[in-house]
Every structure is written in structure tokens, then in C-alpha cells.
C-alpha positions as CSV (number, residue, x, y, z in Angstrom):
1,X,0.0,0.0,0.0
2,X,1.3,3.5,-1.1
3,X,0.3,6.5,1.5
4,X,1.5,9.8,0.6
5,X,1.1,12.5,3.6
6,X,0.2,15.7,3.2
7,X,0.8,18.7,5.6
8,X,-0.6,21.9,4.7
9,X,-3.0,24.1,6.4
10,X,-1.3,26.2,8.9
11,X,2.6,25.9,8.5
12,X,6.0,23.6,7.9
13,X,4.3,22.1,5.0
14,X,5.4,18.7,4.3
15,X,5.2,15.8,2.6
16,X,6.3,11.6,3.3
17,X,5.4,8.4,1.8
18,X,4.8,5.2,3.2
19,X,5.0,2.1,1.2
20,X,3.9,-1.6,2.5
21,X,4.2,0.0,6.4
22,X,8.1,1.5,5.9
23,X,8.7,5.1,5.9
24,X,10.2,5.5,2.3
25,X,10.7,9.5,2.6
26,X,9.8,12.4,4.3
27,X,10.6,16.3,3.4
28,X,9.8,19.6,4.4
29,X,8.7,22.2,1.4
30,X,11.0,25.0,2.8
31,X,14.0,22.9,1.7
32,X,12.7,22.9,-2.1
33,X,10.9,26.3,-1.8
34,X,14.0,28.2,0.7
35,X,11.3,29.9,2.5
36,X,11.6,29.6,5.8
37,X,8.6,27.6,7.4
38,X,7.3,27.0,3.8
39,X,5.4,30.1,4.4
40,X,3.3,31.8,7.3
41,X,0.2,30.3,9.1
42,X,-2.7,32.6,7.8
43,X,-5.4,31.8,6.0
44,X,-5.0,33.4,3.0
45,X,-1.7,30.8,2.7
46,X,-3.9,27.8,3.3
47,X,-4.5,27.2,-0.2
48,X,-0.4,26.7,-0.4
49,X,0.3,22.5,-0.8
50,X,4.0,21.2,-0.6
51,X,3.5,20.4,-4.2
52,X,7.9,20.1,-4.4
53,X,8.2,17.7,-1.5
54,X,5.2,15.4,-2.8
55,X,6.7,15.1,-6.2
56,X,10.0,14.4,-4.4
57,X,8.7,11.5,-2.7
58,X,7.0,10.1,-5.1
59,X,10.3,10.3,-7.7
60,X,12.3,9.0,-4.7
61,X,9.8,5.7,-4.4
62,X,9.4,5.3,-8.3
63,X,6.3,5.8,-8.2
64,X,3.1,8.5,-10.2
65,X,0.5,10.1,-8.2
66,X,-1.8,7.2,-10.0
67,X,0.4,4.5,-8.4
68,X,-1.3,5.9,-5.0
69,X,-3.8,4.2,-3.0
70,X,-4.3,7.3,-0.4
71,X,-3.4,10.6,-0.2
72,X,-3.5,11.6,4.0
73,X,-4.2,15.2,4.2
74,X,-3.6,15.9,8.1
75,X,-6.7,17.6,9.0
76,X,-10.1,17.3,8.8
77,X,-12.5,20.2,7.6
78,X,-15.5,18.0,8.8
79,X,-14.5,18.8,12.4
80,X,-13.6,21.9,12.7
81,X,-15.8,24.8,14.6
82,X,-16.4,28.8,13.5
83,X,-13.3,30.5,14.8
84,X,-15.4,32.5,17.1
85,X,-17.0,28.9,18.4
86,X,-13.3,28.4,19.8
87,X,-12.5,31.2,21.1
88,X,-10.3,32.2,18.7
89,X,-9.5,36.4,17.6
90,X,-9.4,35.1,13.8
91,X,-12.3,36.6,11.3
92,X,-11.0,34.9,8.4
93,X,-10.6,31.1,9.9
94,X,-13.6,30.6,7.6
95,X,-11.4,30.8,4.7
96,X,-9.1,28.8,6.3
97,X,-11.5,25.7,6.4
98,X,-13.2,26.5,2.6
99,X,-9.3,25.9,1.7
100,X,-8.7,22.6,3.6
101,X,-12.2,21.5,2.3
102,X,-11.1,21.9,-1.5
103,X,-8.1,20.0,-0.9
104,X,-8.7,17.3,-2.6
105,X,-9.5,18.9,-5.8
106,X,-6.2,21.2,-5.4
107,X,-4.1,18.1,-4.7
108,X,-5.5,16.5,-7.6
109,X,-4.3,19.8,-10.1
110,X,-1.1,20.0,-7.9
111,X,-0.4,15.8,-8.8
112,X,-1.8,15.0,-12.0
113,X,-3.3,11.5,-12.3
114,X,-4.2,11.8,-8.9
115,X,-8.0,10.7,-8.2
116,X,-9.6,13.4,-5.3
117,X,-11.4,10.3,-4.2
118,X,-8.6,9.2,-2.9
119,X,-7.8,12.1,-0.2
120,X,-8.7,11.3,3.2
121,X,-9.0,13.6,5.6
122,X,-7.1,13.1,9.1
123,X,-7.9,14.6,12.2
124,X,-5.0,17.3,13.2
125,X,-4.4,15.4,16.7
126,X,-4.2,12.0,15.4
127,X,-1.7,12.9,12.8
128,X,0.6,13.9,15.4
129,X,0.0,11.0,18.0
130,X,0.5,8.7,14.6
131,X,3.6,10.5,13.8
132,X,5.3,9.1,17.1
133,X,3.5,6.4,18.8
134,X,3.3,3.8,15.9
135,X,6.4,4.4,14.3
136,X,8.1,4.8,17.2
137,X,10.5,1.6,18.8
138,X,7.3,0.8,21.3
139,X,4.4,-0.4,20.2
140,X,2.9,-0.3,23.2
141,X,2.9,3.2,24.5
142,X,1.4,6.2,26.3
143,X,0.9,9.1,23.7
144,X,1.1,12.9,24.1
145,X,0.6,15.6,21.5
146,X,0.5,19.8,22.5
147,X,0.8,21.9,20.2
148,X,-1.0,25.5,19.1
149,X,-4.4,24.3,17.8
150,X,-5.8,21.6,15.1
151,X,-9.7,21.4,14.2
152,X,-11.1,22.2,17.6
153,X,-8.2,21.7,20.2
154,X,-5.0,22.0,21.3
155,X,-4.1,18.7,23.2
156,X,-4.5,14.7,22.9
157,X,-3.7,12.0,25.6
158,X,-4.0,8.6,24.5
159,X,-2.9,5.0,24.6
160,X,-1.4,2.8,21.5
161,X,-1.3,-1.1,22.5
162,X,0.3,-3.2,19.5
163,X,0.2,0.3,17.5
164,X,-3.7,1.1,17.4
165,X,-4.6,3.9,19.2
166,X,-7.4,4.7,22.1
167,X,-7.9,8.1,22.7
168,X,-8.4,8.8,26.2
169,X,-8.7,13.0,26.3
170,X,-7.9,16.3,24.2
171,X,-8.0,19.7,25.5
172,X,-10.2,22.1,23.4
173,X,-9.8,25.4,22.1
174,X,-9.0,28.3,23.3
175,X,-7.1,26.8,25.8
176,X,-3.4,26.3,24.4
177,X,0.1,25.5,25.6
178,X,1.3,26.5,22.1
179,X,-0.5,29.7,22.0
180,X,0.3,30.8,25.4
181,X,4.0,30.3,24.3
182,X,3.7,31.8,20.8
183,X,2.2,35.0,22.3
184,X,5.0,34.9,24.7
185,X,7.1,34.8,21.7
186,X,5.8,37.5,19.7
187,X,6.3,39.7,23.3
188,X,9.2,39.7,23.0
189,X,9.7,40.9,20.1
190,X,10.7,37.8,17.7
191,X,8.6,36.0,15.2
192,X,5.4,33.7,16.4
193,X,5.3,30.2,15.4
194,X,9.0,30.6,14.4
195,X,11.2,32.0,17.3
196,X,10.0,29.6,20.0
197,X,12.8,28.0,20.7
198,X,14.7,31.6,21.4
199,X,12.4,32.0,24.1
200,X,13.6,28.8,25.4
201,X,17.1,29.8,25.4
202,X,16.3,32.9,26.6
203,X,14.9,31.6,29.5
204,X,18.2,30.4,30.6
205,X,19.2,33.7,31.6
206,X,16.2,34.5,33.8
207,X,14.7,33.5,37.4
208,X,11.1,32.6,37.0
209,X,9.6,35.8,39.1
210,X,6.7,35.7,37.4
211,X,5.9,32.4,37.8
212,X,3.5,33.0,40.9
213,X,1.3,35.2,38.5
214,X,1.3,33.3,35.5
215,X,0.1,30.3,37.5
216,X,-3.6,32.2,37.5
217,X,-3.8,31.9,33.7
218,X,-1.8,28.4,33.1
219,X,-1.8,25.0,35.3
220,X,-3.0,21.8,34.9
221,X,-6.5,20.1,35.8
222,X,-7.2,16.7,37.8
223,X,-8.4,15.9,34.8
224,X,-5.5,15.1,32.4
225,X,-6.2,18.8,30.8
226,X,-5.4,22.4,31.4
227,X,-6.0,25.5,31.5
228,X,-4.0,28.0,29.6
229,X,-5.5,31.2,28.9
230,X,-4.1,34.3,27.1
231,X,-1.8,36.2,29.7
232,X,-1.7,40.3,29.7
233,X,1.9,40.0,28.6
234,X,2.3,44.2,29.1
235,X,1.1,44.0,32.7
236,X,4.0,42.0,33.5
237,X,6.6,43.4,31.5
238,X,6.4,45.8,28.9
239,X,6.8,44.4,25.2
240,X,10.0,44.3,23.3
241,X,10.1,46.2,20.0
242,X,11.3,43.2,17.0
243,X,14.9,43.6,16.7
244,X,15.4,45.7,20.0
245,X,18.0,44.6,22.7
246,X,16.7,42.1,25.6
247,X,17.3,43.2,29.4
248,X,16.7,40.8,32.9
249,X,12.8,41.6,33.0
250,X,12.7,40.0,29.6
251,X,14.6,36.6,30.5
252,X,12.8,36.4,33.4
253,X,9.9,36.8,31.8
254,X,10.7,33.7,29.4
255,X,12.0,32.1,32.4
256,X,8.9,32.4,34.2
257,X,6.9,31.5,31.3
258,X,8.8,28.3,31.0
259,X,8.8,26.8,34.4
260,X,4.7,27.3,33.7
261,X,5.1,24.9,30.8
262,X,7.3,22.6,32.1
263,X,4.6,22.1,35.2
264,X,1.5,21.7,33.0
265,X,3.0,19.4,31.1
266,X,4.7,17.7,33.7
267,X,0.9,17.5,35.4
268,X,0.2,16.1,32.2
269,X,2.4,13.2,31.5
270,X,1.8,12.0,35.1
271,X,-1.6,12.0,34.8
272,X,-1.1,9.9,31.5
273,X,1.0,8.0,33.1
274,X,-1.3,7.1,36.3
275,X,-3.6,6.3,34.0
276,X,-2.3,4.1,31.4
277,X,0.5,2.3,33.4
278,X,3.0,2.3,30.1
279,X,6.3,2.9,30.7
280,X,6.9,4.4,27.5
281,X,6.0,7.9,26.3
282,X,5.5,9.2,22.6
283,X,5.8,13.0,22.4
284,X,4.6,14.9,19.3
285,X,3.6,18.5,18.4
286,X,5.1,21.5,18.7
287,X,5.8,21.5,22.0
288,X,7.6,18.8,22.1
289,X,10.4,20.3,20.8
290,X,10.9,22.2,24.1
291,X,13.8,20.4,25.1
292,X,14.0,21.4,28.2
293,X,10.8,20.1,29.5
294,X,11.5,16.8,27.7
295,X,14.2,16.2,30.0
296,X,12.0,16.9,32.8
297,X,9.7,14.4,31.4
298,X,12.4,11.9,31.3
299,X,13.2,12.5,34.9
300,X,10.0,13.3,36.8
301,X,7.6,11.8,34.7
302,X,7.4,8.3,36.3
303,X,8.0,7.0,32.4
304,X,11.1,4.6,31.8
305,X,11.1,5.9,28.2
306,X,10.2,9.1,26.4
307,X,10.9,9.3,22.6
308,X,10.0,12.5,20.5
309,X,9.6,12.7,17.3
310,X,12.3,14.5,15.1
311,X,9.8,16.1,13.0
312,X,7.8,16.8,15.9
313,X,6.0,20.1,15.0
314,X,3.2,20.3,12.1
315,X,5.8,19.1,9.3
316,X,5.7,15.9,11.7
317,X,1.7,15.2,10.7
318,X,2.7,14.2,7.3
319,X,4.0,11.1,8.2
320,X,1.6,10.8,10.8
321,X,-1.5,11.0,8.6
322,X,0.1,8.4,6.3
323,X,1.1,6.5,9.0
324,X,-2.6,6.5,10.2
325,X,-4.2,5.3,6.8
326,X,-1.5,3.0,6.2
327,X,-1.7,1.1,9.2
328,X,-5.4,0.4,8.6
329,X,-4.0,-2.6,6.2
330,X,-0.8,-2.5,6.6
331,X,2.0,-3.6,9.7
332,X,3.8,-0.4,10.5
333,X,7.8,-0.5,11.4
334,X,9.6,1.7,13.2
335,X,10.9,5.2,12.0
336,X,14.5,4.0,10.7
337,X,15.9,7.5,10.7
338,X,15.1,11.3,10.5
339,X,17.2,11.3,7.2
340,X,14.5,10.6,5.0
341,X,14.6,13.7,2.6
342,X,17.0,14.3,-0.7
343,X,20.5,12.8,-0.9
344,X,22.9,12.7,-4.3
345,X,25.7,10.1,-5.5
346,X,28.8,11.1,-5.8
347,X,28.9,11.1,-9.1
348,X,26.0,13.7,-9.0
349,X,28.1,15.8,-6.5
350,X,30.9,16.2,-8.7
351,X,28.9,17.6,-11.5
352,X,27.4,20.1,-9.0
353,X,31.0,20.9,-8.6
354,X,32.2,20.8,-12.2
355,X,29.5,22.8,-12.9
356,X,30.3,25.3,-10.6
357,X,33.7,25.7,-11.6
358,X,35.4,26.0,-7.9
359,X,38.6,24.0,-7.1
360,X,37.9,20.9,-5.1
361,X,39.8,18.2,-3.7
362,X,38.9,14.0,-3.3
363,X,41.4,12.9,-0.3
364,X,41.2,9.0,0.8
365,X,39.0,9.6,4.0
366,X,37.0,13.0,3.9
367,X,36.7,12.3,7.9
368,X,40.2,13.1,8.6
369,X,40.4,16.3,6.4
370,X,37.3,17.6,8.6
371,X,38.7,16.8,11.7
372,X,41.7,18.3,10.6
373,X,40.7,21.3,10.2
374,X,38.7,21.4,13.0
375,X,41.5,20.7,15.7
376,X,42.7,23.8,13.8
377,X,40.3,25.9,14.6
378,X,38.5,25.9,11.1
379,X,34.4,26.1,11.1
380,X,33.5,22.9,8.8
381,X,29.7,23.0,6.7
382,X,29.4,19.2,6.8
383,X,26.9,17.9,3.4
384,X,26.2,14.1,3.6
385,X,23.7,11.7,2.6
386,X,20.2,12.1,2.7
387,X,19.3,15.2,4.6
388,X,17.2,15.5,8.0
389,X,13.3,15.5,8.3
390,X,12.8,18.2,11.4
391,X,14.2,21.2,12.1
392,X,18.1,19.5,13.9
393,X,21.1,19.0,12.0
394,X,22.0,15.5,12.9
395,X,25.2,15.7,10.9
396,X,24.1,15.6,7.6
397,X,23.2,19.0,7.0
398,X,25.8,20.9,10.0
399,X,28.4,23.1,10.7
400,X,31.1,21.9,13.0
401,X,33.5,23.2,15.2
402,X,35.7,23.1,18.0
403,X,34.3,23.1,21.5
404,X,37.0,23.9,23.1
405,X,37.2,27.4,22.0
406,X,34.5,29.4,24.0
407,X,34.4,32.1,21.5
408,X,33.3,29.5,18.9
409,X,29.9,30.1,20.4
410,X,30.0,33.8,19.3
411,X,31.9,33.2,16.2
412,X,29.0,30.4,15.3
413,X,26.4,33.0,15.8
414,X,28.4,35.7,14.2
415,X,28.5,33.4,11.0
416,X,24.9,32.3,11.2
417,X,23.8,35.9,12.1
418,X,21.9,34.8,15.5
419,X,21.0,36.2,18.7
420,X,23.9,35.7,21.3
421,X,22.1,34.4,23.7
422,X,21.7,31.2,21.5
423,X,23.6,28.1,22.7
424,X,25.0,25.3,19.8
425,X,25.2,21.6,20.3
426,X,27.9,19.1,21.1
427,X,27.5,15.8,19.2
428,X,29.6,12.9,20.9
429,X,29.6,8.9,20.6
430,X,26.9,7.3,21.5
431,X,30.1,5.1,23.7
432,X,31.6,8.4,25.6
433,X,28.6,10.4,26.6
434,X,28.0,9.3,29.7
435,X,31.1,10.1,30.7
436,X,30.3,13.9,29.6
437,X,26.6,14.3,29.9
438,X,23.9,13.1,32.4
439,X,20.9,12.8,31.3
440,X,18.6,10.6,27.9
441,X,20.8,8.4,27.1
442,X,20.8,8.0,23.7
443,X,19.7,10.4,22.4
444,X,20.0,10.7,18.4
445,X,17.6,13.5,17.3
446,X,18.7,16.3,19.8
447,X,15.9,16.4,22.0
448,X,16.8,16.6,25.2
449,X,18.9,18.5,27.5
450,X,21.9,17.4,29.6
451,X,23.6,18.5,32.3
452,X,27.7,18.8,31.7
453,X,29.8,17.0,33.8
454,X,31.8,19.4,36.5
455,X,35.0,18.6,34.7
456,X,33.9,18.9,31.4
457,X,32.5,22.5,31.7
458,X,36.1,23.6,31.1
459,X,36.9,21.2,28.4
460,X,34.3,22.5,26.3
461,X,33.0,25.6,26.8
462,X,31.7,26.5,23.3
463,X,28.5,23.6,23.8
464,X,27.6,24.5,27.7
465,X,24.4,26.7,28.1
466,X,24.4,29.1,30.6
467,X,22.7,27.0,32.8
468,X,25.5,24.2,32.2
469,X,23.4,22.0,30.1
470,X,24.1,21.0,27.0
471,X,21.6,19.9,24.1
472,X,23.3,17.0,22.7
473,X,23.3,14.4,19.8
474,X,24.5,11.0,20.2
475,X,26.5,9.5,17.4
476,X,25.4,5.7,16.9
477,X,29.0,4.4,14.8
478,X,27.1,1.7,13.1
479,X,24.6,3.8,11.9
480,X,27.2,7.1,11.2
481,X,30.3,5.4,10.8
482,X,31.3,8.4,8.7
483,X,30.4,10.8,11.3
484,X,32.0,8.6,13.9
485,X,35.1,8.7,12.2
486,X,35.2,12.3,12.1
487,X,34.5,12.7,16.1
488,X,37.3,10.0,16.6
489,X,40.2,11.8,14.4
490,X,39.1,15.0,16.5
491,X,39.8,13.1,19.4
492,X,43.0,12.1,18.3
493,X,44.5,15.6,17.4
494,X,42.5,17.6,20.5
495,X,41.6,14.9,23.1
496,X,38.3,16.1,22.9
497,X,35.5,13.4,22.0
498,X,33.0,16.3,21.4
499,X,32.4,18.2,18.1
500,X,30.2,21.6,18.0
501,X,27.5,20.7,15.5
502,X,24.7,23.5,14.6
503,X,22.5,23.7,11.6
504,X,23.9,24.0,8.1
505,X,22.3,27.9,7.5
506,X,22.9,31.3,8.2
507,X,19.5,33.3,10.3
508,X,16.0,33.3,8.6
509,X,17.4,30.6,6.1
510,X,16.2,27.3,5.9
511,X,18.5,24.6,6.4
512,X,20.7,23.8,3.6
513,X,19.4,20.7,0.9
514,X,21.0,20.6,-1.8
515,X,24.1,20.9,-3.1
516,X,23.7,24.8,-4.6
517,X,22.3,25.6,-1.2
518,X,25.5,24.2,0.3
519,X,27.5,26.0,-2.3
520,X,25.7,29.4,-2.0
521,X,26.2,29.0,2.0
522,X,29.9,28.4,1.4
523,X,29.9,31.5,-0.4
524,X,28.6,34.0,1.9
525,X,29.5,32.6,4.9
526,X,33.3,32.8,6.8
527,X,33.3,28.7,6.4
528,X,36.9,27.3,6.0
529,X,36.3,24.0,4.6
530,X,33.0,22.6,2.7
531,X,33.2,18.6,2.8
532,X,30.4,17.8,0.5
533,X,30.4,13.7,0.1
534,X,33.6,12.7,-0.5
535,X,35.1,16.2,-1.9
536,X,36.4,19.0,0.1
537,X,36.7,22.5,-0.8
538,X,38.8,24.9,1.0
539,X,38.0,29.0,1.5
540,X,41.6,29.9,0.7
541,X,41.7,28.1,-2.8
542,X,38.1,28.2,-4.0
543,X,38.0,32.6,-3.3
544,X,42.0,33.1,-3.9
């Protein structure tokens, strides 16, 4: 059975395919499109499908939109409420809805041969829960989605047993954990459903004074819900122009408004937990990529295990809606990777660079040339093999450094043209990090945090947060030997079994997909060495 997923309605549309229960491929639009988010969530976008990513799947699996047997759109029109209904400041959510109701005929223009009958609708909530729970490594699990709104709510809590699921509560509109913290967001002055995870790092830098206040307007129920109404933001602290400079009241703020979060969901899982008994917990939706409070999860939660998926915000619901129709018929397996979207041969990579006309090099093991120049200091844009569904670089689509410079955090940001206050991420064998890190353990998809060992902290500087954690990636050798290889010759020259890995982009970018991105990057970026597949291609003799 062939199930292509469709996420479009709000934003991070993406597309995956499922073929006889395995996850074939999975992409977000920006990377095809280079807008960031694939666009903004307004209603007058609605109408906009990932028609790049579809097409991409479908090439990558061989197969014609006529080949399908379902198209999963992930959301259902039939379920939704006037915006006014929910609670919701939003006069043209109507059009909104008329747009996800003519998605089948759009789909069918977008995909030629495609047959409209063959759209099904899938509620917003049960995309996500199917994007983790039954492609995760337990088939028997708790399930937990929060994010900013689908149809009519904002929350699901439910139970999988041998991958089908039982729904055992949602939280409805207009109270939202992903709302509260997008307003937060757009307080302080950065971009709403975009900048969320600065206000998480900001947060760092804060004491949660506020806490007691915001308590009033968000907290959990006895009832597996929560409240979480909107918060007179001003009242508290006065709003930060967009682009303006941040001062204490600010990270406090966040601070305050994260410590809220972390509690309601906390609430949350333990009610889910009480009531199911699993000891395994599958997180989707947007706020799941709060790291933070995943590792609270993990330690507070009464849950052995808590896995998140990578692509846990909307672009996540495409492979959760086909995921949903597809194991109707078909047994699903487990989520092999989160490198699911483009990759090239070599053979296609050299032409890229033959085309391009820029002095490039082949050495016998491209691992040792990047660690090279990393124990010397250089910044590395690291290009290999497929590239990563979510929004982490999990060293296919990175830039690397050396953590044991603390002005490499700077310098990264500098380069990327970020906020200072934003932390980058140590990747380290999935072998040593114990050694280094308490906390997950493993953890692949850089979704957690860890606290840094006491005699670490000095070791490498350039990865530890202000609050001496450390979002981290585990490096699994048999599944990255390449990348293992790298961290290992690092070692060698620096004694340091950590490599600085952040996201292959400069600010407002998407990440980088193909090889022109990775080319264009290299180009207006201070990067030092561009190891793309096998090749390398130095600053000093590609701009001399």
C-alpha cells in the first residue's frame, strides 16, 4: 500500500510516503521552496500545498500520483468549529476551512493522475499521535501531543497497545500551551510560530519571578487537561520592539513562562501516566520540541522511556497521517531515521562541482580532512547523505567546530547571524557520553537537554548553556560510521570526543538541501572547509 502525507493548512508544510508499512521519505517544502517555514500560518496561505516535497517523494519511491492508493491530508474540515465557536480572535478562519475542504480537488491539479477520491481527511491530533506512537520503537505506548491548535483543540492524551490507538482525552480550544507560548514569543519581540525556541534559550538567563502570577492563567487540571488562557503580557513586562535589545525583565519573563510549561505538562504526562501504566512515552507537536521540559519528562515523569519525534511540530503530521491510513491494512515498522529527505551520488556531487567551476579536492578519507581542520580551529559545513526530516542537523546538513574554544559560540552565531544568547550543540559517541553528559541516554535526534559533567564544563565551553546543560546528539557508529570517524580523528588531534554541530544555514534561512544551497552557504559565509560527500573544498583556494 502507497500512503503519501500531506501537511498543509497552517505551516511547515510537508510531505512523506509510506509504502507496505516503511517510511520510504519524508521532506519539508522549505528545503525545495528556501522559504523559511514553507510560508506563514494565515489563511489566505492555506491554499499553499508542498507540491515540491510530494513530487520528491514520489520520484524517490518510483512511483506516479496514479500509483497511489491514499493521499492523507492531516486535517479534517468536517471537524472543525467557527473560529469565534473556539475562542479564537481570527475573522478569516472561515477561509481557512473553505481551503482545507477543496483539498482534494487542489491536490489532484497539484499531482496530475491523482484521483480526489482518494484524499482522506485526518484529524489534526491524530496525525501527530501517529507520527510518534506507531512508528516509534514501542508499540505499546502512552501518547502525548500539545501543540497550538488543530480542528477544535490543542491537546490529545491517548494509549497505543500493539500500534492502534485509544484516545483517552484532548484539551479544546482556546485553551493552548502552544498559543500561550507563541504570544510569549511574539512579546518579546521575535517572530510567532518561528522564534519559540529563542524564548527557550532565553529563558536560561532568567529567574522565573513571574511564575506566581502566571500560574492564575496556566496550570494543569485533575483531569489530564489544562487551563491555559491568554496572559496580559504588558502588565508584567512591557513588550520588546522586534529587533530591539533584551534586558533581565525579559529573560525572566521567558524564564517564568517556561517553568509554567514545564509544570503543566509535567501535570500532564503524570496523569497519563497514572492512567495508562506504560512505561513508554510518545511525544509529538510543537511543543515537544521544548527540550527542556523533555528532559523533565524523562526525569519526573514516572515514564522509563520518552521518545519524540524529530519532526515533531506540524511538518511531523505528514508522516503521521500516512502513518494512520496506512496502518489500517498495513504492519507499520519503526521510524528508521530522520534522514528521509534528498541525498545525491557522488557522481552527482561532482557535477554540481564541475559545474560550478570552484577548485575541489577527493582525499582517501573525507573524515580526517574535517577533523583536521577542525582541531585547527576551522568552522566545517558538513553535506552528507540524505538530509534531515525536522528542524536539527543531525550531521548531515551541520556546521562543526571546535568546542573547546569558548568564542566559537559567538563566532558560530556571528556566522549564522543569531542572537547571542543562542547556545550550539555538542554531538559525541553514542560510547563516551556518559562520561560527559547526564541525562537521555541516547539520544539521536537532539531532543533533550543534559547537564555537563563538572569537569567537562572547562573542556568544552563552546556547547555548555548558561545553565550548564548541553543539548546534545549521540552518534550511533554503526549507523554514522562516517560521522564517527570524524568525532574519533578530532579526538585524536584535541583529546576532545566532542564536536560543535549547529545547523547547516545562516539566520532566517532554511536549512541547507541541496548541493547549490551548500555551495551558496559556502559562499557567503566565513566557512573554512565545505566537505560535501567525498570532496572538500577549501576557502583559501576556492576565493583566492
Amino acid at each position: 500500500m502507497h500512503v503519501l502525507g500531506i501537511n498543509a493548512l497552517f505551516h511547515d508544510p510537508a510531505a512523506a510516503l509510506i509504502t507496505d508499512g516503511t517510511v520510504v521519505a519524508a521532506a519539508e517544502e522549505e528545503r525545495f521552496s528556501r522559504r523559511k517555514h514553507g510560508k506563514r500560518p494565515l489563511p489566505f496561505s492555506a491554499w499553499e500545498l508542498p507540491e515540491q516535497s510530494a513530487r520528491w517523494c514520489l520520484r524517490q519511491a518510483g512511483l506516479t500520483p496514479s500509483d497511489l492508493d491514499a493521499v492523507a491530508y492531516s486535517y479534517d474540515p468536517g471537524l472543525a468549529r467557527p473560529a469565534e465557536r473556539l475562542g479564537l480572535d481570527d475573522p478569516w478562519d472561515h477561509l481557512r476551512q473553505q481551503y482545507a475542504r477543496e483539498a482534494p480537488g487542489f491536490l489532484a491539479e497539484a499531482l496530475p493522475g491523482l484521483d480526489p477520491a482518494k484524499v482522506r481527511f485526518v484529524p489534526h491530533h491524530i496525525a501527530h499521535a501517529a507520527s510518534a506512537g506507531p512508528v516509534s520503537p514501542y508499540p505499546d505506548c502512552a501518547v502525548l501531543v500539545l501543540d497550538g491548535r488543530g480542528e477544535c483543540g490543542s491537546h490529545l492524551a491517548g494509549r497505543y497497545v500493539n500500534r492502534e490507538l485509544t484516545v483517552l482525552t484532548a484539551q479544546q480550544l482556546p485553551d493552548s500551551l502552544g498559543l500561550f507560548y507563541e504570544d510569549l514569543t511574539q512579546h518579546l519581540g521575535f517572530l510567532r510560530s518561528s522564534d519559540e525556541f529563542k524564548v527557550m534559550a532565553l529563558a536560561s538567563y532568567g529567574t522565573p519571578r513571574f511564575a506566581e502570577r502566571l500560574r492564575a492563567h496556566v496550570h494543569a487540571d485533575d483531569r489530564g487537561g489544562f487551563t491555559a488562557r491568554p496572559v496580559p503580557w504588558a502588565e508584567l513586562v512591557p513588550p520588546r520592539p522586534a529587533g530591539g535589545a533584551w534586558n533581565q525583565d525579559h529573560a525572566d519573563l521567558a524564564a517564568s513562562a517556561q517553568l509554567c510549561l514545564e509544570e503543566t505538562v509535567l501535570a500532564l504526562a503524570r496523569w497519563l501516566r497514572a492512567r495508562t501504566g506504560e512505561d513508554a512515552l510518545a511525544l509529538a507537536g510543537g511543543v515537544a520540541l521544548n527540550c527542556v521540559a523533555n528532559t523533565r519528562l524523562w526525569r519526573e515523569s514516572g515514564f522509563a522511556h520518552v521518545w519524540v519525534q524529530p519532526a515533531a511540530g506540524d511538518a511531523g503530521t505528514a508522516l503521521g497521517a500516512a502513518a494512520h491510513v496506512a496502518g489500517e491494512k498495513d504492519t507499520l515498522e519503526p521510524m528508521p531515521t530522520a534522514a528521509l529527505g534528498r541525498g545525491w551520488s557522488d557522481a552527482e556531487l561532482r557535477a554540481w562541482l564541475e559545474r560550478a567551476a570552484v577548485p575541489y579536492e577527493e582525499p582517501a578519507d573525507v573524515a580526517e580532512t574535517a577533523a583536521e581542520a577542525l582541531a585547527a580551529d576551522g568552522i566545517v559545513a558538513w553535506f552528507q547523505g540524505r538530509s534531515e526530516y525536522g528542524p536539527r542537523a543531525l550531521g548531515h546538513r551541520s556546521l562543526l567546530a571546535h568546542p573547546g574554544r569558548a568564542a566559537n559560540l559567538e563566532r558560530l552565531n556571528a556566522v549564522k547571524g543569531r542572537e547571542e544568547f543562542r547556545p550550539v550543540a555538542p554531538m559525541v559517541l553514542a560510547e563516551r557520553a556518559a562520561e560527559i553528559f547526564d541525562g537521555p541516554l541516547p539520544s539521536p535526534h537532539m531532543l533533550f537537554v543534559h547537564d555537563v559533567a563538572a569537569d567537562w564544563k572547562a573542556r568544552i565551553p563552546a556547547v555548555v548553556h548558561v545553565d550548564g546543560t548541553a543539548r546534545i546528539q549521540t552518534v550511533d557508529r554503526a549507523r554514522e560510521p562516517l560521522v564517527a570517524r570524524m568525532i574519533e580523528g578530532f579526538e585524536r588531534r584535541t583529546g576532545l570526543p566532542v564536536v560543535v554541530n549547529t545547523s547547516l544555514n545562516t539566520a532566517g534561512r532554511p536549512m541547507v538541501d541541496d548541493p547549490r544551497d551548500a555551495l551558496e552557504c559556502f559562499g557567503s559565509a566565513p566557512v573554512d572547509l565545505l566537505v560535501l560527500g567525498p570532496f572538500a573544498i577549501r576557502r583559501g583556494k576556492a576565493f583566492a
